[in-house]
N, C-alpha and C positions, 0 to 999 in steps of 0.2 A: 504493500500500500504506500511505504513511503517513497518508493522506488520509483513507482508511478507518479506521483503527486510531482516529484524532486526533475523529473523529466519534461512533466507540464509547465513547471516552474522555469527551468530552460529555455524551453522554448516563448514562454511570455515574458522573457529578458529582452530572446532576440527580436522579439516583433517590438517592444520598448525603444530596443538603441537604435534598431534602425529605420521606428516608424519615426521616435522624437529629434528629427534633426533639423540642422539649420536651413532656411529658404534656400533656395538651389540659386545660384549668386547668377548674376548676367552674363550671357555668353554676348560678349565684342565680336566675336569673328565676322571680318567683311567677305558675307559669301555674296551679295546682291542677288541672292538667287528670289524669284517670285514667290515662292513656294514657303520661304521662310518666313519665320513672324520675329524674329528675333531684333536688335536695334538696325543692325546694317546689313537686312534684307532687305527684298524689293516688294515684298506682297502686297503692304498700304497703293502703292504706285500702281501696280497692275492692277488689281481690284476698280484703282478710279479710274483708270483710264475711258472706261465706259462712259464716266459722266465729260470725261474732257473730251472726247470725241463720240457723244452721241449716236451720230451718223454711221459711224464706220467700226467695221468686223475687225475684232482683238484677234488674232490667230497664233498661237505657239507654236513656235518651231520647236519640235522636239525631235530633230535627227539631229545629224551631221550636216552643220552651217554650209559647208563647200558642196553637198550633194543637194540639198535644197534649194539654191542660189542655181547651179546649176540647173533641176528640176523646172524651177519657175522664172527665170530671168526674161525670158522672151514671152512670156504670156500674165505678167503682171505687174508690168512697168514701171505702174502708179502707185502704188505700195510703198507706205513709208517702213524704212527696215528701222529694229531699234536695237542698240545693244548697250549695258549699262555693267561696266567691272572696271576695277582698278588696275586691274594687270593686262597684260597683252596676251590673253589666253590662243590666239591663233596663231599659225604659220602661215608664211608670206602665202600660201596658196589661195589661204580664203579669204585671205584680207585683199588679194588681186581682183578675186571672184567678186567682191564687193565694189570692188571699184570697176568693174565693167559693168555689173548691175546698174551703177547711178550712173553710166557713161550711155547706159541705155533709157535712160529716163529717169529713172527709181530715185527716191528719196532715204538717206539713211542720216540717222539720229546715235552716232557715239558717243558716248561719254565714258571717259577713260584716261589711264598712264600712255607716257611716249608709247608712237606708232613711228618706226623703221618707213615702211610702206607710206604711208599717208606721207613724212615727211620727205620722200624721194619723188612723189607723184603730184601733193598737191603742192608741194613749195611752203610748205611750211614747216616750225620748230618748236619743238617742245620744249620748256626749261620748269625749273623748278627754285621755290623759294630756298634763296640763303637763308639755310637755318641759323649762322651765325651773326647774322644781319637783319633778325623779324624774333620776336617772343610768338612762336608758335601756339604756345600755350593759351594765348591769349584771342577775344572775340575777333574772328573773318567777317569783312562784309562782302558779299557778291551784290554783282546790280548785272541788269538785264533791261534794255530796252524797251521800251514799250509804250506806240504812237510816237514815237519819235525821242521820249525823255526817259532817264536812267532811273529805274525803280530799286533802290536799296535796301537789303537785306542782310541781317544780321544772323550767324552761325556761331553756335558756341563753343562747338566738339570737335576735333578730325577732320575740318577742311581746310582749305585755302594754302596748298600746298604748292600747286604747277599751274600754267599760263603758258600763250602761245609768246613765245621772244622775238617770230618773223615770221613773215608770209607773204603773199604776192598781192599787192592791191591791186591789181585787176581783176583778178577772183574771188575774190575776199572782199568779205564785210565783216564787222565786228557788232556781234549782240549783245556781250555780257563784258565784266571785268570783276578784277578782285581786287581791294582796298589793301592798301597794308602798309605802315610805316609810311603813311603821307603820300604812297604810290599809285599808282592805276594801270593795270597790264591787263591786256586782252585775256579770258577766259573759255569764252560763245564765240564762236566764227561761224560763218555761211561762206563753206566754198564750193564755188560750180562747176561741175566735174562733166563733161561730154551737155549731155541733154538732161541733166540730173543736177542733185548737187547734196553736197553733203553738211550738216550743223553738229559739228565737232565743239565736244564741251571737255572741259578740263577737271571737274570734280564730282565725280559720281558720286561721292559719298552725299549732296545734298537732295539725292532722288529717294532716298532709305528712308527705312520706316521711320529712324528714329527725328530724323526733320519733317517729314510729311505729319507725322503728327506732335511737330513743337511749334508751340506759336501760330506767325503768322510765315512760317518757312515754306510750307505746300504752297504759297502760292507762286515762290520763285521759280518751283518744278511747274506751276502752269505758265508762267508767263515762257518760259525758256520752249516747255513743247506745243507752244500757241503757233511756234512759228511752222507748223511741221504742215502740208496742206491737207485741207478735210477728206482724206483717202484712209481707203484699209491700211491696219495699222500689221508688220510683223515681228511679233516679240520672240527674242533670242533669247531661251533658257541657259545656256551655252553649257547645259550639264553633259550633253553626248560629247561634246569636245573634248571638255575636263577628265572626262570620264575616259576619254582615249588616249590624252595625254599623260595620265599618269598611268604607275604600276601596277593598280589593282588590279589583280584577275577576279574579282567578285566569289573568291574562295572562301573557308574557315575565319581565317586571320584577318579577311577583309571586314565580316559580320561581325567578329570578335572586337575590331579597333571602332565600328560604330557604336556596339555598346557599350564600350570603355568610354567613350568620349559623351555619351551622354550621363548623366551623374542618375537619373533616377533608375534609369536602365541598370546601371553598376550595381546601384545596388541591390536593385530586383536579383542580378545573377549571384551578388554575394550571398545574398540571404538563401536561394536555391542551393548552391553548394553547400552553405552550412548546414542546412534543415538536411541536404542529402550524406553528409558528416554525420550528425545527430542521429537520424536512422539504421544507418548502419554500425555505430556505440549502440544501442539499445535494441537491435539485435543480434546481436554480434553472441547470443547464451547459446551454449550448446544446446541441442534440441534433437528427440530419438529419430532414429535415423532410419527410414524407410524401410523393412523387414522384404526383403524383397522374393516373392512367392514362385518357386520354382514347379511346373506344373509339369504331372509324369509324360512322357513321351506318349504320343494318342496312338492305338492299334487299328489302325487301318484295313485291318485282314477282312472284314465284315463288309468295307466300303470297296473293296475292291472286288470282292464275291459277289456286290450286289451290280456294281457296274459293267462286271464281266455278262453277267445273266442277263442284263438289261441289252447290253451289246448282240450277244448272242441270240436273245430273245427277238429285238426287232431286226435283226440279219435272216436269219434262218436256218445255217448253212451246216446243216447235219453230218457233210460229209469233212467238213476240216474239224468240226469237234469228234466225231468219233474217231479220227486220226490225232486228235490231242489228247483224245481218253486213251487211246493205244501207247502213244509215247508217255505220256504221264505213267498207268501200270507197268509198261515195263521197267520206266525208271526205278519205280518204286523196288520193283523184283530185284535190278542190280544192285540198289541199296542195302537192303535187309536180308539177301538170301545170296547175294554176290554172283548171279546169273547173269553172265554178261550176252553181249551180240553174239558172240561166236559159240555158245552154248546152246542158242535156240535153232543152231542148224543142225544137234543133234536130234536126241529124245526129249525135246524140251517139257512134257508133260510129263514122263515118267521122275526128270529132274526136278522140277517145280514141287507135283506132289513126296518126295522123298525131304524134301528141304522145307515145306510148309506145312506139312502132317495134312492136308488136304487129300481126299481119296481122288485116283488116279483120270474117273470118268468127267468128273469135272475140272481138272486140270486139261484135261484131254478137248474136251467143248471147247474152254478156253482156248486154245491153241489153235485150235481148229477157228473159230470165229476171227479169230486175227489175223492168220492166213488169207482166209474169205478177203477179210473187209480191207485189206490190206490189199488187194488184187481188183479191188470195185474201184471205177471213178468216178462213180454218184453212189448215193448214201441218203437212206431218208430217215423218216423219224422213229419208225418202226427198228429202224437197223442198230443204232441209238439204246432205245432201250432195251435190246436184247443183250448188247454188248454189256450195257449199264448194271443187267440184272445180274449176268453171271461173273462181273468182277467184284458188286458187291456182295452176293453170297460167297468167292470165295473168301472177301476180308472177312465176314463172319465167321466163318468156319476157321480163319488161320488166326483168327486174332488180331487182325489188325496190321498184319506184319508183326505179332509178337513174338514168336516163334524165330528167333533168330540164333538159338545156340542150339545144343544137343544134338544137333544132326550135320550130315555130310553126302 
């Protein structure tokens, strides 16, 4: 009883320590993914974008950007493409693909770190703030355009980092800027790329949830995608990319490190492992062991007597059993009386009866009958049971074959 109790007691520690813990603290990671709610996801963003463009169909891209691009570049012209990450997550491949898209018509909406591509193609430069030259730390204001006068915005967290340094003023125009240290450098550009044109922005972090919903910040993310034309909108998840550029084979260790990395998750599996710990301590008592029931070997003899009858019964064939009755008694004869084959081409009856105390006349039938049926190549039923009667009278009369000593 205490055994028990002491074991319940155990386990309502573990559901204790590891239900009473501290709030699960904020995850920063800048993933910009839609899908996330976290501060520097994008889900607030894509969720409204329905109400910023009314009009026009949201569509996720969820392939491979460079197979998609391809896919639809000649049959969807009009389409503003949108991509929102801090990093350079493609290769020069798709970032080509993209600029023949908008070279085709198409509208595309970046916001992002230096682009290799963009700056070899559209003639322009990325730079980023001297940290040793700005308190980072301290409030960004972004401005943005809008009817003609600069609409300023204040940011509190993680922006105001890069700006474009140069571009071509023939194809460029400038939307947006970033304040700092008394300064003003391009942010928002509009460059026009073939039949197309592209509105490259320098700070994606002020598209995340955690600005869209501080203040009066969501509106700097409308005025900036005000400028995009009222067309279908296509949102780049960029998780197939990501997902191809790294190492993960989607194995064990891959499932393993996602539920490492989320805290309630961990502890879901810690608590599973313990509780699977705990179970096997408290069975872990010896306990009787299976007595394991050896059953006699089954005698068959009966099942095979009956199969053979059955056989023979719907066959008919009288004349191979009474040549199996013939070899079966003889056998029996060399067995128990040692009368072999080359004995019965004596006096095999005056033999038999000397050796079985059976009197000589029916030894004599005997011999005679097997001659016969021995010399027949059809055999009926009658033939059968004459053979049948006088080898079972003479087992009666010899005993069975009992009679196996005293005589010569």
């Amino acid at each position: 009883m205490i055994g028990k109790f002491g074991k319940y007691t155990l386990v309502l520690a573990l559901f204790l320590i590891f239900g009473c813990r501290d709030e699960e603290p904020v995850d920063w990671t800048p993933t910009f993914d839609s899908a996330h709610t976290i501060p520097y996801g994008t889900f607030v963003l894509h969720r409204e974008l329905k109400e910023i463009f009314p009009d026009s169909k949201i569509t996720d891209i969820r392939e491979n950007t460079y197979e998609y691009l391809e896919k639809i570049q000649y049959d969807y012209l009009s389409d503003n493409y949108m991509l929102i990450h801090q990093e350079n997550i493609f290769t020069d491949a798709v970032w080509e693909k993209l600029l023949l898209y908008v070279n085709y018509g198409g509208t595309a909406f970046v916001s992002g770190a230096k682009n290799g591509s963009f700056e070899k193609h559209l003639e322009i430069q990325y730079e980023s703030i001297d940290k040793s030259n700005a308190n980072l730390n301290s409030d960004k204001k972004l401005s943005v355009l809008k009817s003609g006068k600069e609409q300023i915005y204040t940011f509190k967290k993680g922006v105001g980092t890069h700006y474009f340094s140069n571009y071509n003023p023939l194809t460029t125009e400038v939307l947006g800027y970033i304040h700092y240290n008394g300064k003003k450098e391009p942010n928002f550009i509009k460059v026009y790329h073939g039949s197309g044109y592209f509105l490259l922005h320098a700070e994606p972090f002020a598209f995340t949830n955690y600005y869209m919903l501080r203040g009066e910040n969501y509106q700097y993310a409308t005025d900036a995608l005000s400028y995009l034309p009222d067309h279908d909108i296509l949102w780049d998840n960029h998780r197939i990319n990501q997902r191809e550029s790294s190492n993960d084979d989607g194995g064990f260790f891959s499932a393993l490190s996602f539920i490492l990395k989320h805290q309630s998750l961990r502890w879901a599996l810690f608590m599973l492992v313990s509780m699977g710990i705990l179970f096997l301590i408290f069975n872990s008592k010896r306990k009787t062991k299976a007595i394991r029931i050896i059953e006699p070997y089954p005698n068959y003899s009966l099942s095979f007597a009956q199969t053979l009858s059955e056989l023979y019964k719907n066959n008919a064939d009288h004349t191979a059993i009474v040549k199996y009755k013939i070899n079966y008694f003889l056998e029996q004869i060399r067995i128990h009386y040692h009368i072999s084959a080359k004995d019965t081409e004596k006096d095999f009856s005056e033999l038999l009866s000397a050796k079985s105390g059976v009197e000589l006349n029916l030894c004599k039938k005997i011999a005679l009958q097997i001659d016969l049926f021995r010399s027949k190549n059809y055999l009926d039923k009658e033939d059968f049971f004459k053979l049948q009667s006088l080898i079972q009278t003479f087992n009666q009369k010899s005993g069975y074959y009992g009679r196996t000593t005293g005589r010569k």
